[in-house]
N, C-alpha and C positions, 0 to 999 in steps of 0.2 A: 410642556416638554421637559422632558427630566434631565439634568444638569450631569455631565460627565464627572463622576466623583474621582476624588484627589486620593482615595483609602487611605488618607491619615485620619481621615474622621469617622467615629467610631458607627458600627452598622446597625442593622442591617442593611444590604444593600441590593440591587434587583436587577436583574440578566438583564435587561432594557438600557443598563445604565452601562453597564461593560461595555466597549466598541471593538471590534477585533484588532489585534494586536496586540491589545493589554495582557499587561502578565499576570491575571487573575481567573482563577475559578471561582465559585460560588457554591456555599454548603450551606444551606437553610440561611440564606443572606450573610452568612460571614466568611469573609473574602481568606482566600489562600491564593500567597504569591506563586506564580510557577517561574524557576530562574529557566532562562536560556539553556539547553542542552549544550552539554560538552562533544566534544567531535567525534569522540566513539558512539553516543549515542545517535549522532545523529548521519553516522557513514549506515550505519545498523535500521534505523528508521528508515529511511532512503529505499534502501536495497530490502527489507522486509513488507516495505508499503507497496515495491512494486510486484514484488510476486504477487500479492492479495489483489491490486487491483486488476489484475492480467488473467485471474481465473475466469473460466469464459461463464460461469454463470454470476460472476460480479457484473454489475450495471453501476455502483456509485461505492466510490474508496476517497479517503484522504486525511492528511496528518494534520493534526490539532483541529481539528471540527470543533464549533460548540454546539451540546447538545442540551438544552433546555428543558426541564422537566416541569417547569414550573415558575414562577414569577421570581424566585430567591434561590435559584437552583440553574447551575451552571457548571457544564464536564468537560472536559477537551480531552479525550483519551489521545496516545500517539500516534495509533493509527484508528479510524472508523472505518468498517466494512456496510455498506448494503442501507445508510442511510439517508445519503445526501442529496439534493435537490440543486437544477440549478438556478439557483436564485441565493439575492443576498440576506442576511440573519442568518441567527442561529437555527440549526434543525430542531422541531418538536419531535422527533421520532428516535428512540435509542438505539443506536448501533447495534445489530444481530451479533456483529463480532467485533470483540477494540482488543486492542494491544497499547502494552503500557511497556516502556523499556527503564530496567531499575539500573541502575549504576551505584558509582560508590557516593555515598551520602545522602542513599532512598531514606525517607520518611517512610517510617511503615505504617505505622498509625493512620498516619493521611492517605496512603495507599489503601489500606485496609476499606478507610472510610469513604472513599472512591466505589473500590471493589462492589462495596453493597449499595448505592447508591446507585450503579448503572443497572444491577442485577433488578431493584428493586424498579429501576423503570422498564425493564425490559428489554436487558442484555440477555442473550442465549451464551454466549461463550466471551471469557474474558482471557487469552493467556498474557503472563507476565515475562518478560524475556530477563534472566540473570546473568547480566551482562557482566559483574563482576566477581561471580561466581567461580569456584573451578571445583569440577567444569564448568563449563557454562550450561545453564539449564531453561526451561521451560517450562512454568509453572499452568496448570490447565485450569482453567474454573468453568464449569458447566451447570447452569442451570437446574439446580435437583438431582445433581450425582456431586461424590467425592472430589475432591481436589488430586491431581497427581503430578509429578514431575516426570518431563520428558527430558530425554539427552540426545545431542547428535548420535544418527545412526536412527531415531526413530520419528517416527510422521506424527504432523498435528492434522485433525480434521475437524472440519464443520460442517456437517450435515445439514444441509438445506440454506447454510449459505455458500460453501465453496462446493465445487465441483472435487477440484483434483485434492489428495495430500498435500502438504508442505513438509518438504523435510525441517528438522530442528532446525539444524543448521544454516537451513537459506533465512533465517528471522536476523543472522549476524554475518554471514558470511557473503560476502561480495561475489565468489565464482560459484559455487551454491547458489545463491539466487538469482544469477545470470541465470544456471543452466536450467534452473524452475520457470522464471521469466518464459524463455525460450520456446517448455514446453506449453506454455500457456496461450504462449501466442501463436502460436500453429497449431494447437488446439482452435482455438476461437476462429484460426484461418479455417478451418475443417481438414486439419492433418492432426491423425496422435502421433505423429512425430518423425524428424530428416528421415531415418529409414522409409520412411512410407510415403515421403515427398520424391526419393529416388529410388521406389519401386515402382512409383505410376509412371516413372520415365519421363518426367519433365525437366532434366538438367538438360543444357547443350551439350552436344557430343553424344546425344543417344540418338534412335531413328529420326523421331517424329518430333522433337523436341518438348516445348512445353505450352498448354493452350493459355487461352486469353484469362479464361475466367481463374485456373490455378495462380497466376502469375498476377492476379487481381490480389488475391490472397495472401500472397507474399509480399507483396509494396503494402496493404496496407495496416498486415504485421509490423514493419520497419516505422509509419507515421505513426502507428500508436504507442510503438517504442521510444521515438523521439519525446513525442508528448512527454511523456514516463518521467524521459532522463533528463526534462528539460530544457532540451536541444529541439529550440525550435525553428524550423525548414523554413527555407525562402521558397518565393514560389517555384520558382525556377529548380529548387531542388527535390519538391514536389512532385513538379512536373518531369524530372529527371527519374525518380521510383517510379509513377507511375506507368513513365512509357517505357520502362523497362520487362524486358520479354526472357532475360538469361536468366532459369535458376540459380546457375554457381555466383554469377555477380550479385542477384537478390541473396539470398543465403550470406555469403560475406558481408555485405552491407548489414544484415539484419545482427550478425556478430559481434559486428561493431558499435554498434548499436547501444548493443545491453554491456559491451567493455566500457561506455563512456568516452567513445575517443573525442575527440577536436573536430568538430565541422567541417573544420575546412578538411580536412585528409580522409575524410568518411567514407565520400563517393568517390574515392579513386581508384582505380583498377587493384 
């Protein structure tokens, strides 16, 4: 069994020996520290991991994965789209889409030498978010086409892994990626969106009110948002979404939701 290495001594050194949580990637066995994210990156990671994971043709998203290419090869992009399994180790599969969020005092070099290393296992799309940029931007890398920069005001996509657009802006932006969130998840409910939730006339206050299987769909929008925001439900609050029948109180609740509030004031009128 291989001895958890101290990386004061000198390498190469092999993905098997890394344990999650260490501050270390791995590039042809020679270790790169990664520090701790600062709070802007990491309000920005948060809110831009949830939009990706909430596209309804995502099945597997999350922040700092490691993805193994090989015995001496180790990547934790910021965010991973589309290749996560549940079980523990690192992935053998490279991320269809990663997102890397640069701040002030990016290595570029070492980003660089990221950038081709996922590509070369078999990243489709890499963008990099220019957090400290102004403006802030969105640098795009695609597999076999140009590199471009995007700005608020225009949409990132990935064909054949996301469904929807992402606007720039929800990659940094907290009420922006709420309201992406949002459409994501009523998407995946099977509504493209509130307009079309209170056109089928399932609020209260309309004739017929709203049936079982709609109102299915909206509770369990709100638990997969919880998951998200790391607001995790007791049962009893659980049990409290699901036997719920009111669109206007499902809808508020699911608002609340993607604001981040307090638990305890969630479920209140």
């Amino acid at each position: 069994m291989q001895k958890r290495p101290t990386l004061s001594a000198p390498g190469p050194f092999l993905a098997e020996q890394i344990k999650p949580k260490d501050p270390y990637e791995l590039s042809n066995g020679h270790a790169i520290f990664t520090p701790l994210t600062g709070q802007r990156g990491a309000r920005s990671n948060l809110d831009g991991g949830a939009v990706l994971k909430t596209d309804p043709d995502v099945r597997s998203a999350g922040i700092d994965a490691g993805f193994s290419a090989g015995p001496k090869a180790l990547r934790a992009p910021d965010i991973s789209v589309g290749n996560l399994q549940d079980e523990p180790g690192w992935s053998r599969v490279a991320p269809p889409l990663a997102v890397e969020y640069a701040d002030v005092g990016q290595d570029e070099a070492s980003l660089e030498e990221k950038r081709a290393e996922l590509f070369a296992a078999g990243t489709r799309y890499l963008w990099v978010v220019r957090l400290a940029a102004e403006p802030r931007h969105v640098e795009v890398h695609e597999a076999g086409a140009p590199s471009r920069l995007a700005y608020a005001g225009e949409a990132l996509t990935a064909p054949g892994v996301l469904r929807n657009a992402v606007p720039v802006e929800a990659m940094w932006d907290g009420e922006a990626a709420n309201r992406a969130t949002l459409r994501n998840l009523l998407n995946r409910a099977g509504y493209e969106s509130l307009d079309q939730v209170r056109g089928q006339g399932i609020e209260v206050g309309l004739e017929q009110g709203i049936e079982k299987g709609e109102a299915r769909g909206l509770a369990t929008a709100i638990c997969d948002a919880c998951e998200l925001r790391g607001l995790p439900l007791s049962d009893a609050q659980r049990e409290l979404v699901n036997d719920a029948r009111d669109a206007v109180r499902l809808r508020a609740w699911l608002r609340r939701v993607l604001a981040g509030e307090d638990l305890s004031k969630l479920f209140t009128e």
